[in-house]
N, C-alpha and C positions, 0 to 999 in steps of 0.2 A: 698379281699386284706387286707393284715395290716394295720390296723391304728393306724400309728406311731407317734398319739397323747398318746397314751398309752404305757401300756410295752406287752414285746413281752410275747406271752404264754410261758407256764412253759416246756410244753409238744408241741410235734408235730401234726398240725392238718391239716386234709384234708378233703375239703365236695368234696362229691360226687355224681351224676345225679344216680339214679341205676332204674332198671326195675327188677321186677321180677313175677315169677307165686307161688302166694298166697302172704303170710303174708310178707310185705316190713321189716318188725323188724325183723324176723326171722333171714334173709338174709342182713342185716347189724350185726349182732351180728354173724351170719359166717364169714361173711367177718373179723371181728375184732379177733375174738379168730385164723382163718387161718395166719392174719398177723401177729400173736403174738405168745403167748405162746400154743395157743390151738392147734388140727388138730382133724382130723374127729371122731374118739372115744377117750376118756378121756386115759390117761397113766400115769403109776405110776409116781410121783415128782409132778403132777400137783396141787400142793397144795392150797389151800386157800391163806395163806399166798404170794407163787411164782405167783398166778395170780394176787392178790394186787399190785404186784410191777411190773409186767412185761407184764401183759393182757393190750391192747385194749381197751378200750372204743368207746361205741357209745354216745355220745355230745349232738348229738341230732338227730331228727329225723322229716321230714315234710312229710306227707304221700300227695299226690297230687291227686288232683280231677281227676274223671276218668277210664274207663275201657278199654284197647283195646283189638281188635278182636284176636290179633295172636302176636307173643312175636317180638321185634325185630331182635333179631341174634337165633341161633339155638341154640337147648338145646339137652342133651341126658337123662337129669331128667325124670323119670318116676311121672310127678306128675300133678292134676289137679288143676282148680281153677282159677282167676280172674289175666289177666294180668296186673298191679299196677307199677306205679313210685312213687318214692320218692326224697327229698333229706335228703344226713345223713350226720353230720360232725363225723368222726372218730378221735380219737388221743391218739398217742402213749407217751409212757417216751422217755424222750432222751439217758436215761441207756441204753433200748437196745441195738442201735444202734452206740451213739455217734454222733458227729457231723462229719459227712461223706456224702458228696453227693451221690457217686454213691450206699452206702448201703441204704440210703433216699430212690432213684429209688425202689430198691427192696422191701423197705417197703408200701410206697404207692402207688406203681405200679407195683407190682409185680404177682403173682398167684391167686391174686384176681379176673382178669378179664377171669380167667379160669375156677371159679367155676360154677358146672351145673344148681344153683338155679339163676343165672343170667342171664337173657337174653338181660340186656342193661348195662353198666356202664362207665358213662365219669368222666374223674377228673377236677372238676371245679376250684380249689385255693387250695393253701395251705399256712399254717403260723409256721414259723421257730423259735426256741426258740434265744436268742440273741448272744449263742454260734457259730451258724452258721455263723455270720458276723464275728464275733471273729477268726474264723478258716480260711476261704474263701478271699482272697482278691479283689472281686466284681471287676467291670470294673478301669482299672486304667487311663483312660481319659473321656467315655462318654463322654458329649454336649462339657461342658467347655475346655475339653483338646483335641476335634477335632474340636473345632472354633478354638482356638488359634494354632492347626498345620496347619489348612487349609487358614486361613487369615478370615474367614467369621464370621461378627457378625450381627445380629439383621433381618437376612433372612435364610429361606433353603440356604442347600448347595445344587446348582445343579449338578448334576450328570450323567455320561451315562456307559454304557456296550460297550468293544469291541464287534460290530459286524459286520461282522459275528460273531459266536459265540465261529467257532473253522473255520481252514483253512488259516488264515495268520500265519506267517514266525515270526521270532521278529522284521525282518527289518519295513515290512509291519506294523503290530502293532507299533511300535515308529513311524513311516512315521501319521498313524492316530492321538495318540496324540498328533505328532506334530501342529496341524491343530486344533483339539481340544483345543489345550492349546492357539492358538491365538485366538482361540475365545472364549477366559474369562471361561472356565472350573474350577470350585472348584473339581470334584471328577470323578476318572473315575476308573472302577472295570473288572476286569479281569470277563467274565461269567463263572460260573460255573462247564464249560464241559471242559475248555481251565486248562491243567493246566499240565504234564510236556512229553511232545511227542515226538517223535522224530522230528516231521516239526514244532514245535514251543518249542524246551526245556526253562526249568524253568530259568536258569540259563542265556542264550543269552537273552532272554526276557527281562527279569528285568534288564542288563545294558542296552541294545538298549533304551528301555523305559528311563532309570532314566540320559541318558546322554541326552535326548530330554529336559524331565523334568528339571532336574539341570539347564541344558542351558538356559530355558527358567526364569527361578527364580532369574539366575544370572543377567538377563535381565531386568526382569519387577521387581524384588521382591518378588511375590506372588509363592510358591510354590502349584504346582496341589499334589492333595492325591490323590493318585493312591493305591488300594489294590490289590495286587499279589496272586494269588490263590495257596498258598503255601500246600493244602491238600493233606494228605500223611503219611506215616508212623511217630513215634514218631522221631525217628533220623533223616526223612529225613525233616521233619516240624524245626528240629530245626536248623539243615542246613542252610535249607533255609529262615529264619528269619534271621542267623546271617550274609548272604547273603544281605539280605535286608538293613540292618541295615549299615554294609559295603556301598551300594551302596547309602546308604542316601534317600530311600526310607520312606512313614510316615504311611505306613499301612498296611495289610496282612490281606486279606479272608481265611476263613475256611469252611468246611460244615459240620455243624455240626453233623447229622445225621452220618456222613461219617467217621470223628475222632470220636468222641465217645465222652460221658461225659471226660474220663480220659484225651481222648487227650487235651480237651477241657481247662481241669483245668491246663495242663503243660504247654499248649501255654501262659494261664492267670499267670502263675507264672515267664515268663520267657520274657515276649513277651517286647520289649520296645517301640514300636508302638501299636495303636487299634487295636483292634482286629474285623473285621466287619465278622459277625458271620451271614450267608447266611441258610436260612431253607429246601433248596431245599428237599423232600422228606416226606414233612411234611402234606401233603396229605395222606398217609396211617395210620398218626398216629388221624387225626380229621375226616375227610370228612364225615362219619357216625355218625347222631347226635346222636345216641346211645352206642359210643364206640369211644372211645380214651380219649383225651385230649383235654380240653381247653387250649387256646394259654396264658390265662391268668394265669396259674400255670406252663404253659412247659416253658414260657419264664424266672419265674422267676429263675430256675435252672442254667439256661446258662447264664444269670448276675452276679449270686455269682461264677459262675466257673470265669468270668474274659471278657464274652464278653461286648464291647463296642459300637456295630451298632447291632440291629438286626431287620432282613426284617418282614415283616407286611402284605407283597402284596396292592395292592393301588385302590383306588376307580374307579370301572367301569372296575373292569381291567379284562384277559381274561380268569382268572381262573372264580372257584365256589363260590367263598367267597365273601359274602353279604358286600354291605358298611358299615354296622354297626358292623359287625364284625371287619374289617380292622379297625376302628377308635375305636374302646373298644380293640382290639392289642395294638396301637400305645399307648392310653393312661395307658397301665397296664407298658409299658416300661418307662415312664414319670410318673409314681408314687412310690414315697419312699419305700424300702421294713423293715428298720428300721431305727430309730430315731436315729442321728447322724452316718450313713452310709447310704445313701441315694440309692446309687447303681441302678442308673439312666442311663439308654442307650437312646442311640439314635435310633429312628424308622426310618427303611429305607421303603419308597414307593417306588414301582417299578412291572412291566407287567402291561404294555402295556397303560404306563403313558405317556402323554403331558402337550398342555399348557389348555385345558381343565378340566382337573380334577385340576386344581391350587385351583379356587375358595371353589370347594367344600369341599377340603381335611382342607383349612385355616378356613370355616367356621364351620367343624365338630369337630376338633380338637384344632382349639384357640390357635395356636402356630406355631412358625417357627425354633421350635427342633426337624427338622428331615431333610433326607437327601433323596433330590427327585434323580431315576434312572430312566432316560425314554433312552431309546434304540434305537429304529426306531424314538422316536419323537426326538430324536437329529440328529442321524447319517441318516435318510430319509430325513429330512427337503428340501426343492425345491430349499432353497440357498445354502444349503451343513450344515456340523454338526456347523460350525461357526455359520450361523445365526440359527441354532436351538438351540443352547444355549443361545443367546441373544434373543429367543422368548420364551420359558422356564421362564429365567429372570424378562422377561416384564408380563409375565401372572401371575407372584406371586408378581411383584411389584404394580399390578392391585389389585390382590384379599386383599392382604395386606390392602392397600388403601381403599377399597371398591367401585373398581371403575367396572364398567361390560367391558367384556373382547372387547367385539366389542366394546365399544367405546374407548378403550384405542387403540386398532389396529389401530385406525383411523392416530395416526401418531406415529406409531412403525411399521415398512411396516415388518419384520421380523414374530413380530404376527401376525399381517394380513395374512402373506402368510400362516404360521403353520392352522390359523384356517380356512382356503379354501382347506388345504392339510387332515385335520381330518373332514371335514363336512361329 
């Protein structure tokens, strides 16, 4: 991560996990002349002088204790010798490339995970020269400016998913939040899969929804954020923002994987609501410890593009991902990525969250800058999604507290019920 006690590097830099068969230097110093100026035999221009200015560097290099029996991913290299990890920091000029996100992607994550002398490579972090902040306009609400749309300070926002996840009407869906919004709802988010159909279009949705909502704000004061899954082509993403924005709505899902970096950075240049920026799909780019991405360099990408919420997956939950993992996510989107542009999101937890994982998520993490989405533990709950919000509540105003959950239930019967319904 950057440390934005200092200044930012001059140059672009990115460490990376690598595995290879034989010498580990070898094979960072390909990978650098491939990302740069170099490719597989030397060519005329290649001068001394043009790789002074334009080659790659390798930074450094830690070779790691250790031999393994058999490479991790397949090779078609013709070559023998000892299968070896490393970690190498590589870094490029900014000349190259410019301050450009999506040619960024192509530089350090580009054809490099293609070469045959690899048989593992993850990208761990990266560090941006200060132009990149200069260029990007990073999230334009994060924590501070969805506490202040949502009404919530000095706790989680709690949160649920329509579900079902697809199958209601838009009547149906507003008939829910209506029901959710009386029972003290801070945030409720279109799932993922829902998003413009013919039995639930984008368009009836979002008024049915925001004339429930409005009504209800007109009522109590507090307006629910609700994020509309407005993912879609670039026209129709902008449609349906000014759609949003029309109906007095205070938020708009995306997926990222889905829009693309570029969508990603139109929606950040345009959007006049958060941006809650959903990772669905982000399993093919990690799950393999030997290949992809760390969440801690992929997420900083999509902050400078302009996302404001971004998912984490949450402790215990039903995916593959360790709790240490979920809480080194949460905490790479709660730290600065330069000095005086802070470009700070907010972490969403969510699958297959309740009022149990409260404690541990408050005692891993040390803060209450994120945004819980529990699903079934709201919309299942034995009283109905009312009192699962109001047990939700109770469980973070416990862990906050330091209080243990069973004894707080003792007279909050809402808990109580949740945690006889998760035993």
């Amino acid at each position: 991560m950057i440390d934005v006690t200092g200044s930012p590097p001059a140059r672009i830099e990115a460490d990376y996990l690598i595995e290879t068969i034989g010498d580990p230097r070898r094979t960072a110093e390909t990978m650098a002349g491939e990302q740069s100026s170099g490719t597989f035999v030397p060519v005329p221009g290649e001068t001394p002088e043009l790789k002074a200015r334009s080659a790659a560097r390798v930074e450094r290099l830690d070779i790691l204790d250790g031999v393994y029996a058999a490479p991790s991913l397949p090779t078609t290299a013709n070559v023998s010798g000892d299968v070896r990890r490393a970690v190498a920091t590589l870094s490029w000029p900014i000349e190259n490339l410019g301050a450009s996100l999506p040619n960024l992607l192509a530089t350090v994550a580009g054809n490099l995970f293609e070469l045959q002398t690899v048989t593992g490579l993850r990208l761990l972090d990266i560090r941006l020269p200060q132009i990149f902040a200069d260029t990007y306009p990073g999230p334009r609400f994060g924590t501070a400016g969805t506490r202040k749309l949502a009404g919530v300070e000095g706790r989680p926002l709690i949160g649920t998913i329509i579900k079902p996840s697809v199958g209601f009407g838009p009547d149906e869906t507003a008939n829910l939040v209506a029901t959710l919004c009386e029972g003290g709802i801070d945030f409720i988010k279109d799932d993922e899969l829902q998003a413009d159909g013919p039995h639930c279009p984008f368009d009836d949705r979002v008024r049915a929804v925001m004339r429930v909502i409005n009504a209800h704000a007109d009522r109590t004061g507090k307006k629910v954020m609700y994020a509309f899954n407005l993912t879609g082509d670039l026209d129709q993403m902008r449609r349906r923002h000014d759609l949003l924005v029309a109906e007095g709505a205070t938020c708009l899902m995306a997926s990222l994987n889905s829009v693309g970096l570029v969508g990603m950075i139109e929606l950040g240049r345009q959007s006049a609501v958060p941006i809650h920026a959903h990772r669905n799909g982000w399993g093919y780019l990690t799950r393999h410890p030997m290949l992809g991405w760390s969440y801690v360099a992929w997420q900083k990408i999509w902050r400078l593009a302009g996302a404001d919420h971004m998912h984490v997956n949450g402790l215990a939950n039903k995916f593959s991902e360790a709790d240490d993992s979920v809480i080194a996510s949460a905490r790479a989107c709660l730290t600065p990525m330069f000095s005086g542009k802070p470009c700070l999101a907010m972490p969403v937890f969510s699958s297959g969250q309740g009022v149990r994982q409260a404690p541990g998520t408050y005692a891993a993490l040390g803060s209450t800058d994120l945004i819980v989405t529990a699903g079934g533990g709201i919309v299942a709950h034995p009283g109905g999604p009312g009192a699962g919000v109001m047990a939700l509540r109770q469980a973070w105003d416990a862990a906050v507290d330091g209080i243990p959950l069973e004894v707080h239930a003792k007279d909050h019967p809402e808990l109580s019920q949740a945690l006889g319904a998760a035993a």
